[in-house]
Structure formats: structure tokens, C-alpha cells
N, C-alpha and C positions, 0 to 999 in steps of 0.2 A: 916303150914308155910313151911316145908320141901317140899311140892306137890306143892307151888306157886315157890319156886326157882329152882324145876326140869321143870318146865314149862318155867320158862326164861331161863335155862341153854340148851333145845331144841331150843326156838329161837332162843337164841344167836349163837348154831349153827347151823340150819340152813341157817341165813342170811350170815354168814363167807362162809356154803359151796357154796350160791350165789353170793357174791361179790367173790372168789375164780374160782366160775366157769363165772364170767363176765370177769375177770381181763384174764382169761385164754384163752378166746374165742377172748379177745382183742389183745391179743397178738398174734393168732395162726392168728388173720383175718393181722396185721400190718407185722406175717414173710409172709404168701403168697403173698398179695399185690408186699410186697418187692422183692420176687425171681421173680414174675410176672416183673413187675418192672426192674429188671436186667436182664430178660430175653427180654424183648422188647430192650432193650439198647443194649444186645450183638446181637440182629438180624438188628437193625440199623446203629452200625457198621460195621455188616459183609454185607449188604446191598449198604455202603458207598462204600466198597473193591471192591463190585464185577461190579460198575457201572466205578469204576475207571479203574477195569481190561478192561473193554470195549471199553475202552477211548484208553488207552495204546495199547492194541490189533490191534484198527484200526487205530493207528500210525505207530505199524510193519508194517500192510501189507500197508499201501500206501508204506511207507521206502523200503518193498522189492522189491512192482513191480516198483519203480520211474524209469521213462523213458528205464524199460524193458516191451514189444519194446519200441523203440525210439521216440515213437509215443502219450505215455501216461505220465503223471505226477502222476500213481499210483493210487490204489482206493482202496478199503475196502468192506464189505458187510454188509446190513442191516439185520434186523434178531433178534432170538433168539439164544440163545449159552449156552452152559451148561457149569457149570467148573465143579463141582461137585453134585451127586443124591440132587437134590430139591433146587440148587446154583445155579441163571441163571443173566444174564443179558441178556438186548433187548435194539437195536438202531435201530433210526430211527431220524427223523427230516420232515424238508419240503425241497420243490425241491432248494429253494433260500439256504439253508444252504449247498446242496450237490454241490453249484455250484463253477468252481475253475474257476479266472479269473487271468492268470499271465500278470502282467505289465512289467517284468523287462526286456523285449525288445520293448518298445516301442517307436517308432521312428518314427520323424515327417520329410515328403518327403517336402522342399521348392517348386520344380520345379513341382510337382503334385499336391499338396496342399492336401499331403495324410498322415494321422495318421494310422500306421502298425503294428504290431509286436504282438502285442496283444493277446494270446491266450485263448480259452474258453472250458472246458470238464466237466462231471462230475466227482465226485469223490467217485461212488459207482459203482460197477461191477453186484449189485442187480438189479433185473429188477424192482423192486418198493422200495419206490415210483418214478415213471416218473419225467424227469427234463426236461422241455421244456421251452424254451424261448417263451413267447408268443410275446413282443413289450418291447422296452425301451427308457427311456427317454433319452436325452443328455444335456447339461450343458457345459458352458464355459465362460471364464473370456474374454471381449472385449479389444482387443489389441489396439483402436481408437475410435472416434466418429462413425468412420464407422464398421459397423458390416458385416463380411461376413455369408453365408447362409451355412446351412451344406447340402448338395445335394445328396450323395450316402452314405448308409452305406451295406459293403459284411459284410455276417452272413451265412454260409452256402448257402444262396441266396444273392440275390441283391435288393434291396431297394430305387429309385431313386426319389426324390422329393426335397423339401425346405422346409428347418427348419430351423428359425430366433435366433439368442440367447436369452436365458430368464431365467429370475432368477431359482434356481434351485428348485425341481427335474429337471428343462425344458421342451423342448414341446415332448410330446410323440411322438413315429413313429410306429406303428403297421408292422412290417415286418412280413414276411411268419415266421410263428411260426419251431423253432428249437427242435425239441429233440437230445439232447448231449450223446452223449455213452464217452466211457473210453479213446476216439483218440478223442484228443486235432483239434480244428479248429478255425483257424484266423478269428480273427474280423481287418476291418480297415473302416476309416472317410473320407473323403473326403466333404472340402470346397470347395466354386465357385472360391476363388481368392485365393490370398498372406494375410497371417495371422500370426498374432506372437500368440502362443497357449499359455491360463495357465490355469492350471485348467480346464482339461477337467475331467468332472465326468459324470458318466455310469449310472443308474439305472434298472436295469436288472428285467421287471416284467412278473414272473412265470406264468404257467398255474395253479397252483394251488393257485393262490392269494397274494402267496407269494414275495417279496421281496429284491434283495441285491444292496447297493448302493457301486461302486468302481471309487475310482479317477483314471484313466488311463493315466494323464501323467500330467506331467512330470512323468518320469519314473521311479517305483520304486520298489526295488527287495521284491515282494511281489507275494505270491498265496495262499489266503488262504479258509478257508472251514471250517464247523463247526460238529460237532460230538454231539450226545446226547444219553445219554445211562441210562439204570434205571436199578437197582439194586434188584434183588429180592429173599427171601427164601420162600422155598416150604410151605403150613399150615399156614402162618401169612398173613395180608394185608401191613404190613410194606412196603417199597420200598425207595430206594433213588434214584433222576434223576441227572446225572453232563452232562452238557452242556461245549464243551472246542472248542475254535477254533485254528485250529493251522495254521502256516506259514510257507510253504515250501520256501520260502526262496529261489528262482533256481538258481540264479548266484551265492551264495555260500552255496549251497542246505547242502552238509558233516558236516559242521560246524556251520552252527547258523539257520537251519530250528530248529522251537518252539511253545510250546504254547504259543499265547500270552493273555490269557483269559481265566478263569473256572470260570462259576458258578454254584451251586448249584438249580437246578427248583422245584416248586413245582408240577406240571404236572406229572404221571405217560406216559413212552412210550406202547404203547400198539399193534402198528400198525408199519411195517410190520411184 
């Protein structure tokens, strides 16, 4: 009798030192999970920081070169940047994002039948990626049953032909394709006749496939551009991308140039 209750008094503990050593193992797998767990979380915030710093950064430098010389509206560099050992951000975008198109001189000539003022540069000082104007559309609101023809559009070159109005994006024009440096150059339109203008809208398509649609007049103090920047620490795949576009704002550039737009992307930048 005393040999069968030293025989349960073994299993019974045994099984304590296995539910003891489950209960233990469960625990020790739910604390690393956890600090794993917290550790992803604090490399995602500091991933958040560092893409923002990116953002921020290439808002200095347009801010510092704007129209030093006289001749730019400022730019920034694509790239990798380090803030700190294994702390990087990387921007980049496509050529339609780098593109700055400012309206807030734009001025419609009666006697020429000419839309002017209009300026167009990139907004990177990087040599990649390339922003080149390949062709764009035009668009416009008919001031009568009669429609006048748009005939010339200067882009760097000259462009001479007819184009009918039509609903929008409008009818494309293939002009001598532009590559834009960091010196701003005049875009202007020219109609066959007398034309009351509203709504003229631009669509500007890149060489690279890319995209930007801008209303060009009526005139409005606007130049803006878009910034994408990914956040990364050294050892993890983590990353955060913030995509911001901002507006330089030129007629009253000191006081209310801003973003006016962040989002968060899912994309990693990778390139330049």
C-alpha cells in the first residue's frame, strides 16, 4: 500500500514538474514574442521619423536655394542620406512628381491671342531620375459656339499646328521633347483668334510614363511638386514611405508656401 502511494506521489510529481515546465515555456515564448513585438513597433516609429526627416530636409533646401540665382524656384536631391549609423532615408519619385509648374503669372495677351507667364523646371538638382517633357495635352472651356484653334505652343521649342478644343485631358501635341534642369523656362499658348479663356488645363506627359495635370489659368498662386521619401533601419525589412506635396506658393512664397498633402505609401523607395 505504502509502494502504490509512493508511485502516485512520483507522478503526481512529475506531471506538476511538466505542466510547471509548459506553463514556463509559455510564458518565456509570450515575453519574447512581446519585446520582439516592441521592438518592431519602436523600428517603425523610428522608420516614420526618419522618412519625415526626408520630407522636411527637402523642404530646406528648395527654402534655401528659392530663386538663388534668380533664375530657379529651388530644388533638392534624390538619394540616400544617412542621419545616423544604420538610420537612412531614400527619395525618390517619378519625373511627373519632380515637375514644378508655377501659374501665379499667368497672363492672357488680348491683342496676340497669347497665354504667358507660365513657368516650368524641375525641382531636383539630382541627375536622376530624368524629367523630360515628352508631349502634352491642352484643354479649355469654349467661350461661344465658336471654338477657336490653339496653333503654337513655346516649350523650350516651338510647336506649330491646330488643336481643336475637347473635352478634357484634350487632344494631345507631341512637341520636341524637353528635359528641364533647375532654370525655370516659359511655357506660352497661343489661339488663331479673340477668345475669352476659362479653364485652361495642362497635362504634362513625362518620358517616363508618368503624369501631372495643372490648371494654368486663370491664374493662381501655385507651384507645387511632390516629395517621397522611405524610412529605413539598418538589420530589419521594416520601412515607412511618406509621400508630401508641397506649394511654393511665389507671390507670397515667405508666408504661406505649405504642404498641402501627406500620405503615407505602401511602396518601398528604392531607386535613385
Amino acid at each position: 500500500m505504502i509502494k502504490k502511494r509512493k508511485g502516485l506521489a512520483l507522478i503526481a510529481a512529475i506531471m506538476l514538474i511538466v505542466f510547471v515546465s509548459i506553463a514556463v515555456l509559455g510564458v518565456t515564448t509570450f515575453i519574447v514574442q512581446w519585446f520582439k513585438q516592441l521592438n518592431a513597433d519602436q523600428i517603425r516609429l523610428k522608420c516614420l521619423y526618419l522618412a519625415q526627416a526626408g520630407i522636411q530636409d527637402a523642404i530646406y533646401e528648395v527654402r534655401a536655394t528659392y530663386k538663388n540665382p534668380a533664375t530657379t524656384y529651388g530644388s533638392f536631391t534624390t538619394g540616400l542620406s544617412t542621419v545616423n549609423t544604420g538610420e537612412t532615408y531614400r527619395r525618390g519619385g517619378t519625373a511627373a512628381d519632380f515637375l514644378m509648374v508655377n501659374t501665379a503669372g499667368a497672363t492672357w495677351t488680348a491683342g496676340t491671342y497669347t497665354l504667358s507667364g507660365i513657368n516650368v523646371q524641375k525641382a531636383i538638382s539630382s541627375a536622376s531620375p530624368v524629367v523630360t517633357i515628352a508631349s502634352v495635352n491642352v484643354c479649355w472651356t469654349k467661350s461661344s459656339a465658336t471654338a477657336r484653334n490653339l496653333t503654337k505652343i513655346v516649350l523650350s521649342s516651338t510647336w506649330n499646328g491646330t488643336l481643336a478644343s475637347s473635352a478634357c485631358p484634350g487632344g494631345n501635341v507631341n512637341i520636341t521633347d524637353v528635359a528641364l534642369t533647375t532654370s525655370f523656362i516659359p511655357l506660352s499658348l497661343t489661339w488663331a483668334n479673340s477668345i475669352t479663356l476659362t479653364n485652361v488645363t495642362v497635362q504634362f506627359n513625362m518620358l517616363d510614363g508618368s503624369t501631372k495635370t495643372v490648371v494654368i489659368f486663370p491664374a493662381s498662386n501655385s507651384c507645387q511638386f511632390s516629395i517621397s521619401s522611405t524610412g529605413k533601419v539598418a538589420g530589419s525589412n521594416i520601412f515607412r514611405t511618406i509621400e508630401a506635396t508641397y506649394d511654393l506658393m511665389p507671390t507670397t512664397y515667405a508666408t504661406t508656401s505649405r504642404i498641402v498633402d501627406v500620405d503615407e505609401m505602401d511602396n518601398e523607395i528604392t531607386s535613385p
